[in-house]
HTML snippet that shows the backbone in 3Dmol.js (N, CA, C, O; Angstrom):
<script src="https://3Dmol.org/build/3Dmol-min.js"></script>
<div id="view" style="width:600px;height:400px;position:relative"></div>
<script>
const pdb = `
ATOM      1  N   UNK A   1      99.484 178.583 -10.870  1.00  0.00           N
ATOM      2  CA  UNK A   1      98.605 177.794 -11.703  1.00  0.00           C
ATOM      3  C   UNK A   1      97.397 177.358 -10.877  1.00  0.00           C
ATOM      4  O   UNK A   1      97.657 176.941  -9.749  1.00  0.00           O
ATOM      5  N   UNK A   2      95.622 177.399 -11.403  1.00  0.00           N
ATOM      6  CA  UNK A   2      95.269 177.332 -10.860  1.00  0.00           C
ATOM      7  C   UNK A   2      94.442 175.465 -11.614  1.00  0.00           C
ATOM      8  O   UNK A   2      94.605 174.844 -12.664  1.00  0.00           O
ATOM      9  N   UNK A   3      93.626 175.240 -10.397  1.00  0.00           N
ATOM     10  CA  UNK A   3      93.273 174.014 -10.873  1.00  0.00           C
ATOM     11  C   UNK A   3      91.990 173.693 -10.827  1.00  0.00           C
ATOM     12  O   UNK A   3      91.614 173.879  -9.670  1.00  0.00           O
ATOM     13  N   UNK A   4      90.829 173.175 -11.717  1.00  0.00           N
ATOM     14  CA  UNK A   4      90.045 173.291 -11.502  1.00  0.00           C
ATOM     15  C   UNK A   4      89.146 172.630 -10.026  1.00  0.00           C
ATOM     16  O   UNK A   4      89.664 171.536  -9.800  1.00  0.00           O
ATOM     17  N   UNK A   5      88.202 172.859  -9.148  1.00  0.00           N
ATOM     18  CA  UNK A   5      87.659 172.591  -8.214  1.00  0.00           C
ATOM     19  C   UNK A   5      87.206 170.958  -8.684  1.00  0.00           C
ATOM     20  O   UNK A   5      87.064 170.457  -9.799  1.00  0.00           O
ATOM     21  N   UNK A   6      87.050 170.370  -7.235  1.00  0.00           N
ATOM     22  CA  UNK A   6      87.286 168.717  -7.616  1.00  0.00           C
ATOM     23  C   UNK A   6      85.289 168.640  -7.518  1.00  0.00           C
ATOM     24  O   UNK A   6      84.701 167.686  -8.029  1.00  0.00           O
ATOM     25  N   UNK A   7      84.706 169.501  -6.977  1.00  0.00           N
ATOM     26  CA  UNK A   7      83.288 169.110  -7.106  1.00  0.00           C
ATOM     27  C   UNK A   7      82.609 169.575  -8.409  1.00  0.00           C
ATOM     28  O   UNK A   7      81.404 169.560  -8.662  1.00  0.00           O
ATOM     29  N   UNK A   8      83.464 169.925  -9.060  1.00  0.00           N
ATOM     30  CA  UNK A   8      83.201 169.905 -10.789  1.00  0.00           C
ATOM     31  C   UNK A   8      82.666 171.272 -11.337  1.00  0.00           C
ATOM     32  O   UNK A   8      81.965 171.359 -12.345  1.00  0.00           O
ATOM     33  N   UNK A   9      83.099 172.404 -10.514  1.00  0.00           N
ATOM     34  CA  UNK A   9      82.509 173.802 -10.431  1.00  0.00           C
ATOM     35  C   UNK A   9      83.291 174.497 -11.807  1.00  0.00           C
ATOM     36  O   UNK A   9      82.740 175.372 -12.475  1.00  0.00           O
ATOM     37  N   UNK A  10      84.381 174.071 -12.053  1.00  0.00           N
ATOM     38  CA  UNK A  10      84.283 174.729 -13.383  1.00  0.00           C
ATOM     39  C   UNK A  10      85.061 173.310 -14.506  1.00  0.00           C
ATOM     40  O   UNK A  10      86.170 172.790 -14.383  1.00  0.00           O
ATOM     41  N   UNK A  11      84.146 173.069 -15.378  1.00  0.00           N
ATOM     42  CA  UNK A  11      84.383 171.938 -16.332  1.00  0.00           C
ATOM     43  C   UNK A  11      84.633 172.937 -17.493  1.00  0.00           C
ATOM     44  O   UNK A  11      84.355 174.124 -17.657  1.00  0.00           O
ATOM     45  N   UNK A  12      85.467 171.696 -18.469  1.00  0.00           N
ATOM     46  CA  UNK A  12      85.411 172.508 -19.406  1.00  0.00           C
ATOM     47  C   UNK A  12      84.260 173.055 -20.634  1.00  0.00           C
ATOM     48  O   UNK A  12      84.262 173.907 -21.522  1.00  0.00           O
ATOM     49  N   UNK A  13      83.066 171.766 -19.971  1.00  0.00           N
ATOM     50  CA  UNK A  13      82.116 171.922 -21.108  1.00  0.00           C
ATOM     51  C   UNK A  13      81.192 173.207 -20.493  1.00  0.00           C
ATOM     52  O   UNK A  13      79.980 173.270 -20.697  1.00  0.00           O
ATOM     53  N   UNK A  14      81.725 173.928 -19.936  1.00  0.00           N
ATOM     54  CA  UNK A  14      80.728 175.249 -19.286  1.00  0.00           C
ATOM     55  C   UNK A  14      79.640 175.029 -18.093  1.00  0.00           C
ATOM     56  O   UNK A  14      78.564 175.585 -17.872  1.00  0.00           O
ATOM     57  N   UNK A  15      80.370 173.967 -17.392  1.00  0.00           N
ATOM     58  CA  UNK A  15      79.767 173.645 -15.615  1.00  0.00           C
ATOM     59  C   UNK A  15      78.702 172.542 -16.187  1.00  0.00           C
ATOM     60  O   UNK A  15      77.976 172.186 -15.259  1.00  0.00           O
ATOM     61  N   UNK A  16      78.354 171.844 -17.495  1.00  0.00           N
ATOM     62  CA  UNK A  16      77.651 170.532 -17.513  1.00  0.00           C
ATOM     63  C   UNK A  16      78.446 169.100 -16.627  1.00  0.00           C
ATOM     64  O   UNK A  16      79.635 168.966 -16.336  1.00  0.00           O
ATOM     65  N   UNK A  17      77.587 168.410 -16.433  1.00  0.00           N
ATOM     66  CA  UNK A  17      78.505 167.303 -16.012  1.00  0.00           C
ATOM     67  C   UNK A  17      78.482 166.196 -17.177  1.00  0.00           C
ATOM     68  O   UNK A  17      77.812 166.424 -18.185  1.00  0.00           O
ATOM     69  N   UNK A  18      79.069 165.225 -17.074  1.00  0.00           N
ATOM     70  CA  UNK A  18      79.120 164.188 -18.073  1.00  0.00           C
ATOM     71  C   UNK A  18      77.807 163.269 -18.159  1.00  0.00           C
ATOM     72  O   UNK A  18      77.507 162.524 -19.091  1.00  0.00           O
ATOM     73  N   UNK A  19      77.298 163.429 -17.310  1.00  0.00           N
ATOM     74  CA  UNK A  19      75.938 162.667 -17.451  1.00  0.00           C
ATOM     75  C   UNK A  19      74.832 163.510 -18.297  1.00  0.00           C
ATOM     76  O   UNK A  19      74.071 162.919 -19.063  1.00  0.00           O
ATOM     77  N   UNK A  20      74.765 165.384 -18.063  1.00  0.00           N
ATOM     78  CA  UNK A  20      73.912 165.502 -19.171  1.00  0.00           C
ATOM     79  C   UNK A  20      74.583 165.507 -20.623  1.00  0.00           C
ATOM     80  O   UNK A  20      74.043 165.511 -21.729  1.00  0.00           O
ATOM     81  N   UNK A  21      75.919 165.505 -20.267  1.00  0.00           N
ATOM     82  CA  UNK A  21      76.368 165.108 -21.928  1.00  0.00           C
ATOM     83  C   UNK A  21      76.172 164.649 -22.794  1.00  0.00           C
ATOM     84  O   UNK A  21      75.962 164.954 -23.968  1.00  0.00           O
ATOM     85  N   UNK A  22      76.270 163.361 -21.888  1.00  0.00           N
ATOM     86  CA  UNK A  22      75.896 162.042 -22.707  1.00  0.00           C
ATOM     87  C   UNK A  22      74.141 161.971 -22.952  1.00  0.00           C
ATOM     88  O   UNK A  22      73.704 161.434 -23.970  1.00  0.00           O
ATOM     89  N   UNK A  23      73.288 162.520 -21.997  1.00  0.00           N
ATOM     90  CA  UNK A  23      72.023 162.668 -22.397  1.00  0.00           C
ATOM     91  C   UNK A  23      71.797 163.490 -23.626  1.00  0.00           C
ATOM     92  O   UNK A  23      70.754 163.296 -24.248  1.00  0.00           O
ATOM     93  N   UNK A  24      72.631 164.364 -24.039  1.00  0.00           N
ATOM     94  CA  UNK A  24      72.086 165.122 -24.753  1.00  0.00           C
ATOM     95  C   UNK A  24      72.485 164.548 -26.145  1.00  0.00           C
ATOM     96  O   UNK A  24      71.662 164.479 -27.057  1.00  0.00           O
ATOM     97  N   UNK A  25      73.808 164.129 -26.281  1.00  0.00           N
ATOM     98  CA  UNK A  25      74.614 163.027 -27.121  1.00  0.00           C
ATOM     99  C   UNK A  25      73.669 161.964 -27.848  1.00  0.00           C
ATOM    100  O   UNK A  25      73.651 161.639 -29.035  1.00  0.00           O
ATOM    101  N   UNK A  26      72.577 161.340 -26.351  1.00  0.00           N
ATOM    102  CA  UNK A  26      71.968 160.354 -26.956  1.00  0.00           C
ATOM    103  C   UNK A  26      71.122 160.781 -27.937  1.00  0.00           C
ATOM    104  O   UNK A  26      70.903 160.209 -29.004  1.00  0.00           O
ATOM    105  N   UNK A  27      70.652 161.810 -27.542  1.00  0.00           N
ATOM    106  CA  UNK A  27      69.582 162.963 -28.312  1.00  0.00           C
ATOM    107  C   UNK A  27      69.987 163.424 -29.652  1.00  0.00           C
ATOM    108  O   UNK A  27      68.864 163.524 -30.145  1.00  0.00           O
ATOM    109  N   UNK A  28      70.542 163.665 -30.296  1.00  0.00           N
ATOM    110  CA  UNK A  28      71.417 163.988 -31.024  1.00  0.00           C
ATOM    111  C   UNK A  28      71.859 162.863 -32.105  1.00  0.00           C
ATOM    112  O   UNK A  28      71.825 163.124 -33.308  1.00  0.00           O
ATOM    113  N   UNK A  29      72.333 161.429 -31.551  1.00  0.00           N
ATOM    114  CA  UNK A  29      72.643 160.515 -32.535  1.00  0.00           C
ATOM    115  C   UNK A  29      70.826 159.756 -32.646  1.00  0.00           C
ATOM    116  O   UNK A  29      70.332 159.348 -33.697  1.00  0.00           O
ATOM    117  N   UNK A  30      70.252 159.745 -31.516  1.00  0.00           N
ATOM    118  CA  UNK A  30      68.513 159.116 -31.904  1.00  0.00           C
ATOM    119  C   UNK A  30      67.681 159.942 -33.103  1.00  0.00           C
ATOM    120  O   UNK A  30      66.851 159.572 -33.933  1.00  0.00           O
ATOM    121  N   UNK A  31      68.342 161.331 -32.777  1.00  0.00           N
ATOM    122  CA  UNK A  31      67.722 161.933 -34.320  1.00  0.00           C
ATOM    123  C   UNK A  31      68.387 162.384 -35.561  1.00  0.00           C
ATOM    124  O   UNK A  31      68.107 163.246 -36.394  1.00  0.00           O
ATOM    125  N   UNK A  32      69.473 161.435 -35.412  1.00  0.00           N
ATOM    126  CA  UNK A  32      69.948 160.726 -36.922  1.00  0.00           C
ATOM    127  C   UNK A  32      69.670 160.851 -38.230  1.00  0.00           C
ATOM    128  O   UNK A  32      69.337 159.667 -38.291  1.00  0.00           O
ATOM    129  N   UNK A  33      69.517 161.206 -39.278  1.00  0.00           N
ATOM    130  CA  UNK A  33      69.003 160.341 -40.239  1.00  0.00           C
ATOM    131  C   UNK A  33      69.855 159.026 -40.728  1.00  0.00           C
ATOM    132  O   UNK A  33      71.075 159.083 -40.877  1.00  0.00           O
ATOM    133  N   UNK A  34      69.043 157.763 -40.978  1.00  0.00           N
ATOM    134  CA  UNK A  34      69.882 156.548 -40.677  1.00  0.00           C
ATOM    135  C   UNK A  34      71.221 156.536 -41.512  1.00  0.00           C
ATOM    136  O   UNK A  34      72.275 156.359 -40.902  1.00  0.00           O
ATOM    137  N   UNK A  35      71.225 156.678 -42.597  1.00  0.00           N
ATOM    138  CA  UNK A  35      71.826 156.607 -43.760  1.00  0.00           C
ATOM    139  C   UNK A  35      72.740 157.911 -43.878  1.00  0.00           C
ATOM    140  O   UNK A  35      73.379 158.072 -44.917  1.00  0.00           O
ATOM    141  N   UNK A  36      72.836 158.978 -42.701  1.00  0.00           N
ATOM    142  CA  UNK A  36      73.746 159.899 -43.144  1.00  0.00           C
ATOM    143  C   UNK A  36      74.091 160.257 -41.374  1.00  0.00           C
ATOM    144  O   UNK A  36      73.662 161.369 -41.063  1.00  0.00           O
ATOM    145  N   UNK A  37      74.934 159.326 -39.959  1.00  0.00           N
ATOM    146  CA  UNK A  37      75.545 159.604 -39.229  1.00  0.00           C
ATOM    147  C   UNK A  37      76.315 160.673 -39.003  1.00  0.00           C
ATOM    148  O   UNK A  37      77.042 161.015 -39.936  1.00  0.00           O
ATOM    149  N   UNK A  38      76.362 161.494 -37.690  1.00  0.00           N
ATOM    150  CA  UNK A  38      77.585 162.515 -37.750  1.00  0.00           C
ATOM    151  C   UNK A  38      78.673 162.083 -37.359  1.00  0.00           C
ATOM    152  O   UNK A  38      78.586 161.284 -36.427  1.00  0.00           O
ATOM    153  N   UNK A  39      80.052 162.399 -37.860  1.00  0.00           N
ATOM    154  CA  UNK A  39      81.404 162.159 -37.383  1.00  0.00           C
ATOM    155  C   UNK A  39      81.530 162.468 -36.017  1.00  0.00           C
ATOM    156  O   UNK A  39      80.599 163.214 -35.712  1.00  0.00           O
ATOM    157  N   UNK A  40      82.340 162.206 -34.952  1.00  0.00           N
ATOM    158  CA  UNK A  40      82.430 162.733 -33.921  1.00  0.00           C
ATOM    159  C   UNK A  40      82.480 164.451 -33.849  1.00  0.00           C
ATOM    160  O   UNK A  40      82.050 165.211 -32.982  1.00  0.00           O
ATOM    161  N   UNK A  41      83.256 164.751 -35.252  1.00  0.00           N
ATOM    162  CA  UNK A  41      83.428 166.320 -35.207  1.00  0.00           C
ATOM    163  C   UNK A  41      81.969 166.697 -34.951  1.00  0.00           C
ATOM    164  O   UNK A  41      81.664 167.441 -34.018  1.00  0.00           O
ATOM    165  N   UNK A  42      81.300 166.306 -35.578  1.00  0.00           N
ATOM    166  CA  UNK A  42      79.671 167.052 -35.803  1.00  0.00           C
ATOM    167  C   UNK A  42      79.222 166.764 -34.636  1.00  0.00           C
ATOM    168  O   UNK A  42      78.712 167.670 -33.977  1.00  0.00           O
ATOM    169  N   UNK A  43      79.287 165.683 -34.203  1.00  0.00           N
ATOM    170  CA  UNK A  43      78.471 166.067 -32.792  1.00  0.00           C
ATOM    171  C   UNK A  43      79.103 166.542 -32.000  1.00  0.00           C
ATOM    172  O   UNK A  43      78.310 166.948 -31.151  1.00  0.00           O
ATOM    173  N   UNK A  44      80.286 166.816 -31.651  1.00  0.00           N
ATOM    174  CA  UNK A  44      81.176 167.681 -30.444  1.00  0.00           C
ATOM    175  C   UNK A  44      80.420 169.261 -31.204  1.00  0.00           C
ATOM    176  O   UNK A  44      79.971 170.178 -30.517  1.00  0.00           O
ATOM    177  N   UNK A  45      80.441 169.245 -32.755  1.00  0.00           N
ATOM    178  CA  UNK A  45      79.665 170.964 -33.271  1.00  0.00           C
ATOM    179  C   UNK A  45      77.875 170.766 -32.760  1.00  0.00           C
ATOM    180  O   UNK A  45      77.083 171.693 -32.592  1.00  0.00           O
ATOM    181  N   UNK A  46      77.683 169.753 -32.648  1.00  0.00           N
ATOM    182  CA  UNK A  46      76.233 169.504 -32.178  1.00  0.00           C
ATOM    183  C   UNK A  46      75.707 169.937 -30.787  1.00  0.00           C
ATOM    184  O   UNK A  46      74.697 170.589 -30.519  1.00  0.00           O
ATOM    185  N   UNK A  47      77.026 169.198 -29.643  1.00  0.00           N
ATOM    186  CA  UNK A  47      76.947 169.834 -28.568  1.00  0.00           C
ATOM    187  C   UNK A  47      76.951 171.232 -28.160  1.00  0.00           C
ATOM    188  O   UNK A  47      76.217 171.933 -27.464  1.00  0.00           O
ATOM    189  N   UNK A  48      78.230 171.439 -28.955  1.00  0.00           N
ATOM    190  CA  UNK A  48      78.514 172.918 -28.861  1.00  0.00           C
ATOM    191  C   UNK A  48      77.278 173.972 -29.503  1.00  0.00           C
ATOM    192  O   UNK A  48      77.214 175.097 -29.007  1.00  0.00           O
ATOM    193  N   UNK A  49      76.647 173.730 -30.218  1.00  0.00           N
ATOM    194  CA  UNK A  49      75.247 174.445 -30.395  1.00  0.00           C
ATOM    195  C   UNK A  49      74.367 174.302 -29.249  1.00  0.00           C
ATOM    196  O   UNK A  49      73.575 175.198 -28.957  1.00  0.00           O
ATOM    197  N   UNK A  50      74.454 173.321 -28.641  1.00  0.00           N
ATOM    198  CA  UNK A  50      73.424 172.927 -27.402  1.00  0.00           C
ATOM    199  C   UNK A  50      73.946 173.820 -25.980  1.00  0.00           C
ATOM    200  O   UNK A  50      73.368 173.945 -24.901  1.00  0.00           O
ATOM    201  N   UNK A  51      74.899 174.219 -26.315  1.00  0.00           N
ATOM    202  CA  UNK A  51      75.811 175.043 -25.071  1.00  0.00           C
ATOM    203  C   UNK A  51      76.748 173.940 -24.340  1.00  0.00           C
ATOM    204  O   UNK A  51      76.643 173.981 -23.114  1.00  0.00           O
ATOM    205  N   UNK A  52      77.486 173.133 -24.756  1.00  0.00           N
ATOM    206  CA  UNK A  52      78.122 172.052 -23.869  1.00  0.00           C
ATOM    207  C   UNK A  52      79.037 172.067 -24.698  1.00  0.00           C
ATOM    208  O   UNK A  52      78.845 171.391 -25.708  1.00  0.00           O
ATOM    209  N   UNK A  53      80.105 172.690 -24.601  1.00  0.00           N
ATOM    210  CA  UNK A  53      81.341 172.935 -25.162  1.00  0.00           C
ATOM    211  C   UNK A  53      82.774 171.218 -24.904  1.00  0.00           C
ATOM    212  O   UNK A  53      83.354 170.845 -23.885  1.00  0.00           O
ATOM    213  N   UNK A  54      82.803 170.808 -25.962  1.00  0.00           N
ATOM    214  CA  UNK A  54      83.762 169.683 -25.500  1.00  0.00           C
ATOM    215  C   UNK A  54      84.389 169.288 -27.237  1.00  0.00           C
ATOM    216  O   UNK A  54      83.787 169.512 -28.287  1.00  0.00           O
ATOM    217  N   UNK A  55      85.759 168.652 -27.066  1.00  0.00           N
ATOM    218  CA  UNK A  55      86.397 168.418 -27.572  1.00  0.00           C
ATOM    219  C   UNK A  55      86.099 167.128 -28.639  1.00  0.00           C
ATOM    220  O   UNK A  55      85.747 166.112 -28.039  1.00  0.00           O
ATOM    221  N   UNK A  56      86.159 167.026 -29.744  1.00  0.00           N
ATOM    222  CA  UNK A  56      85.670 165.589 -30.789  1.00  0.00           C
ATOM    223  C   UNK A  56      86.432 164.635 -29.963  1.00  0.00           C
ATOM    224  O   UNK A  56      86.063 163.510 -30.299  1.00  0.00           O
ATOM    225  N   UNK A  57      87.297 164.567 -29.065  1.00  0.00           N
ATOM    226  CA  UNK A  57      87.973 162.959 -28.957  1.00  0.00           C
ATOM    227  C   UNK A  57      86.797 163.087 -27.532  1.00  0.00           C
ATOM    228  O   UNK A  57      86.686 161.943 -27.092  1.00  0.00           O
ATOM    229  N   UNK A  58      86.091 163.876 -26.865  1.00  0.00           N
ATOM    230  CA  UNK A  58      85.686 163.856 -25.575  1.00  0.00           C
ATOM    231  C   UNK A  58      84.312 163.282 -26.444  1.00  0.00           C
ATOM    232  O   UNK A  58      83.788 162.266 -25.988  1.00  0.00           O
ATOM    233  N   UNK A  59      83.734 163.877 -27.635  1.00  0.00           N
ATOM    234  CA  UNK A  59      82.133 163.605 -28.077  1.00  0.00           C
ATOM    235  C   UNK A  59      82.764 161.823 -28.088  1.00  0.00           C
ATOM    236  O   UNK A  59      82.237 160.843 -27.561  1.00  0.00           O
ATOM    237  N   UNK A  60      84.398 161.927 -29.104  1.00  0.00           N
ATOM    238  CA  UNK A  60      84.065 160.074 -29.234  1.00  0.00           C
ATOM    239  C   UNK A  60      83.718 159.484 -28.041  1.00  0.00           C
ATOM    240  O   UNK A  60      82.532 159.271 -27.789  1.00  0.00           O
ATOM    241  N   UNK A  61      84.544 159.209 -27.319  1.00  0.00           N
ATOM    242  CA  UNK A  61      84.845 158.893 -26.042  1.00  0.00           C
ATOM    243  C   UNK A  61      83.636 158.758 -25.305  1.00  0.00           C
ATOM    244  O   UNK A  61      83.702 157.638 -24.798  1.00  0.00           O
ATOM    245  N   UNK A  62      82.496 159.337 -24.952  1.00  0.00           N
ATOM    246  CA  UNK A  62      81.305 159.301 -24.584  1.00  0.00           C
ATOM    247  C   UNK A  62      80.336 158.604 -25.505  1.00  0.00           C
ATOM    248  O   UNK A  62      79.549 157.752 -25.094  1.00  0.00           O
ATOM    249  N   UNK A  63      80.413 158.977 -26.723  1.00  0.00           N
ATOM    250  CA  UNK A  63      79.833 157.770 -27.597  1.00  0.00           C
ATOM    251  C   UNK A  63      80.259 156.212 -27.569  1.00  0.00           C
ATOM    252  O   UNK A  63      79.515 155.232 -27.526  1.00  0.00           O
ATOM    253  N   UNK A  64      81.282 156.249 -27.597  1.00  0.00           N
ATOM    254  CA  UNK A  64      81.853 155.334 -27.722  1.00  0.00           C
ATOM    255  C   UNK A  64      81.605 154.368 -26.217  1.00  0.00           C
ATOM    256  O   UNK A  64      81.389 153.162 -26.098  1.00  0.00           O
ATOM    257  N   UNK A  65      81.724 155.320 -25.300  1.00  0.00           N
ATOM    258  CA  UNK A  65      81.084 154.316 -23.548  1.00  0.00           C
ATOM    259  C   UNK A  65      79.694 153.997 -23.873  1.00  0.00           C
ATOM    260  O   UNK A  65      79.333 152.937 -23.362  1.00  0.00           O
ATOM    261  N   UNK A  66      78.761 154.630 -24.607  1.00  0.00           N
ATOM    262  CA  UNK A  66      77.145 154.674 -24.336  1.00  0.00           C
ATOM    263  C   UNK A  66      77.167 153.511 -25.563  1.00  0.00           C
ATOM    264  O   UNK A  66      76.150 152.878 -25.850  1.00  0.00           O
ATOM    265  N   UNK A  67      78.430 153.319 -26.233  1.00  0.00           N
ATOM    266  CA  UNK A  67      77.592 151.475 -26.862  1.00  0.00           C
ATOM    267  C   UNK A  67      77.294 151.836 -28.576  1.00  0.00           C
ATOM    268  O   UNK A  67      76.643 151.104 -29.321  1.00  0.00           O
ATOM    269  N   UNK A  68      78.089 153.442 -29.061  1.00  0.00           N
ATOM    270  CA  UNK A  68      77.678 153.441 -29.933  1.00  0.00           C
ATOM    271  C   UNK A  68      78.676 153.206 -31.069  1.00  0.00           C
ATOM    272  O   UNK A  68      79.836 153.562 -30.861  1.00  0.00           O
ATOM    273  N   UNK A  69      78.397 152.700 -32.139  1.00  0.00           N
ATOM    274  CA  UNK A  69      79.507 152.591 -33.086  1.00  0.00           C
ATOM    275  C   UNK A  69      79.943 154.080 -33.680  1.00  0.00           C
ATOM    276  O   UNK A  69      79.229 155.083 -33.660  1.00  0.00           O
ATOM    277  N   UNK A  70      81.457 153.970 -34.280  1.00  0.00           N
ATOM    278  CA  UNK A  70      81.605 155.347 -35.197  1.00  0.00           C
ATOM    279  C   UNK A  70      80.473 155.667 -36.214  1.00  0.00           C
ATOM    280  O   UNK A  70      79.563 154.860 -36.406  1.00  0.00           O
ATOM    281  N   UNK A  71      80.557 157.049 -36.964  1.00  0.00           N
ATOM    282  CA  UNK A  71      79.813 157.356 -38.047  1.00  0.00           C
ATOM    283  C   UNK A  71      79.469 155.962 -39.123  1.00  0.00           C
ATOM    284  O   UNK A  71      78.422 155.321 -39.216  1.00  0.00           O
ATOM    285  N   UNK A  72      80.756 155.789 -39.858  1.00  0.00           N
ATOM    286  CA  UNK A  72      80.926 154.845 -40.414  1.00  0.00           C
ATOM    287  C   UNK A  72      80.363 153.050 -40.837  1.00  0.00           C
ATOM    288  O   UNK A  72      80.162 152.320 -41.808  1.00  0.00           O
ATOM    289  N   UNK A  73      80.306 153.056 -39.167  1.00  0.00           N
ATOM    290  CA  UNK A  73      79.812 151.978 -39.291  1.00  0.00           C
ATOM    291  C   UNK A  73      78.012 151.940 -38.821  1.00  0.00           C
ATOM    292  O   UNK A  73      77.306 150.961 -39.064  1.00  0.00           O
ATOM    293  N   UNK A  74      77.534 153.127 -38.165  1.00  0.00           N
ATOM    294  CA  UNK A  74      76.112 153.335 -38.165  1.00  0.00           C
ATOM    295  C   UNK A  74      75.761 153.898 -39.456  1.00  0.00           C
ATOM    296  O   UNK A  74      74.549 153.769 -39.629  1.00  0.00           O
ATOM    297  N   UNK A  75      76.380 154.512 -40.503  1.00  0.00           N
ATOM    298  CA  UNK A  75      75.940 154.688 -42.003  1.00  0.00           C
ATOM    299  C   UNK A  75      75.689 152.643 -42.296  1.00  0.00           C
ATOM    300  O   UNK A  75      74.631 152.053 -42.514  1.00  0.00           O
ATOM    301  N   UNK A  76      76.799 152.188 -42.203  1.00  0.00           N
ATOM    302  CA  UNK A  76      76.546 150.282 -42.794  1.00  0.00           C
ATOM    303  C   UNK A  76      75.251 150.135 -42.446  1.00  0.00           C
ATOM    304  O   UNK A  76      74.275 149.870 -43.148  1.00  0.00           O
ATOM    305  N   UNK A  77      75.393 150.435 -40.709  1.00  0.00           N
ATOM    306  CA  UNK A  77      73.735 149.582 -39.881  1.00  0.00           C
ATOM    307  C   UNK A  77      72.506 150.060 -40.306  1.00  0.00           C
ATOM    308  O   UNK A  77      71.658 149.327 -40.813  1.00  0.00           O
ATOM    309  N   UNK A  78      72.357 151.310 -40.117  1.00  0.00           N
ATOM    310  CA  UNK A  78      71.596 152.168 -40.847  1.00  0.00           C
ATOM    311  C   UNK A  78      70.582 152.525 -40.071  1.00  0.00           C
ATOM    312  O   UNK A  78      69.662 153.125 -40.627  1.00  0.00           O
ATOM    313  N   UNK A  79      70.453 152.175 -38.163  1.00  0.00           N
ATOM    314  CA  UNK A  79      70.097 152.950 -36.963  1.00  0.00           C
ATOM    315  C   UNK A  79      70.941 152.490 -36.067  1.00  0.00           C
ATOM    316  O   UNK A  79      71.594 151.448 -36.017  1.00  0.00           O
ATOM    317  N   UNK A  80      70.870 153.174 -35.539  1.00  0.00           N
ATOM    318  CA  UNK A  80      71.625 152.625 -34.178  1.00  0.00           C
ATOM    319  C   UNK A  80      70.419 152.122 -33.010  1.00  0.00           C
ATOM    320  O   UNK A  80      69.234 152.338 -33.263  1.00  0.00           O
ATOM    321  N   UNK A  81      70.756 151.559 -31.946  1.00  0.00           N
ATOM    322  CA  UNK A  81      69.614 151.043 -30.335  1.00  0.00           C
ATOM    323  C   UNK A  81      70.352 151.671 -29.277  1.00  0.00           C
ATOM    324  O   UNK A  81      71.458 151.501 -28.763  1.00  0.00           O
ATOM    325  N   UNK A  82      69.321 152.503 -29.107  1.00  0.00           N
ATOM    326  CA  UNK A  82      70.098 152.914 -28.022  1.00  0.00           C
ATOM    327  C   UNK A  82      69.515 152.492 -26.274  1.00  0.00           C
ATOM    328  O   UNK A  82      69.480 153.319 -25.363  1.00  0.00           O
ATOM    329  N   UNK A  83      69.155 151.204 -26.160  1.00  0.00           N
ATOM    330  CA  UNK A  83      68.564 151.397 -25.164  1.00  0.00           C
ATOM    331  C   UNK A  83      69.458 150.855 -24.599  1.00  0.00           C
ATOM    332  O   UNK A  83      69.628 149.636 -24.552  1.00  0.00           O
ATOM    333  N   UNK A  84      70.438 152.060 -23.883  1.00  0.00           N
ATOM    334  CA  UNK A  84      71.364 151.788 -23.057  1.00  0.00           C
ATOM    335  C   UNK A  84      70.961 152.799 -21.625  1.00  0.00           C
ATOM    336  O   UNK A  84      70.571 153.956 -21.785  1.00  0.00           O
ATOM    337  N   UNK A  85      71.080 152.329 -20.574  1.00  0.00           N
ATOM    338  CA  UNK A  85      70.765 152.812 -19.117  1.00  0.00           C
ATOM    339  C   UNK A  85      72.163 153.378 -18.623  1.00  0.00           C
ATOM    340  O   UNK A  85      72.938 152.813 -17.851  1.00  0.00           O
ATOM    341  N   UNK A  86      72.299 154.461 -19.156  1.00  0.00           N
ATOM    342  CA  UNK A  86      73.329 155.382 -18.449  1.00  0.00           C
ATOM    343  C   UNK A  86      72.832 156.320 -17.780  1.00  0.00           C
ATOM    344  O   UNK A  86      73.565 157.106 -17.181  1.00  0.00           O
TER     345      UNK A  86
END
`;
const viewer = $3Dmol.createViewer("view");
viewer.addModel(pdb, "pdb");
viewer.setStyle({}, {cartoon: {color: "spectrum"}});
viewer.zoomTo();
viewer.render();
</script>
């Protein structure tokens, strides 16, 4: 069994690291439309169009650190702020 390299040479999102993830993540929920949020599924399918292959509990999970609410409740708010310094 082999294991992946600890300096992050093969990830599963196709050698991105988690920091442009989440950059690209931010990108992605900032161009929103307010009133119609994506589920985590859609943006893990969002990433994965962008070439950053990752799992919906990995898209929550990163949303969810960068400060953002679920779909659900950014449909209520109706934008999200993202001026978060990650």
């Amino acid at each position: 069994m082999t294991f992946p390299a600890r300096n992050g040479e093969e990830e599963p999102s196709g050698g991105a690291s988690s920091v442009a993830i989440r950059a690209r993540l931010r990108k992605i929920i900032e161009g929103e439309e307010p009133g119609r949020p994506g589920s985590d599924r859609r943006l893990a399918l969002d990433l994965e169009r962008a070439g950053l292959r990752v799992a919906r509990r990995t898209a929550a999970k990163y949303r969810k650190s960068m400060g953002v609410p679920p779909s659900n409740e950014r449909r209520r708010a109706g934008a999200v702020n993202l001026d978060i310094s990650a």
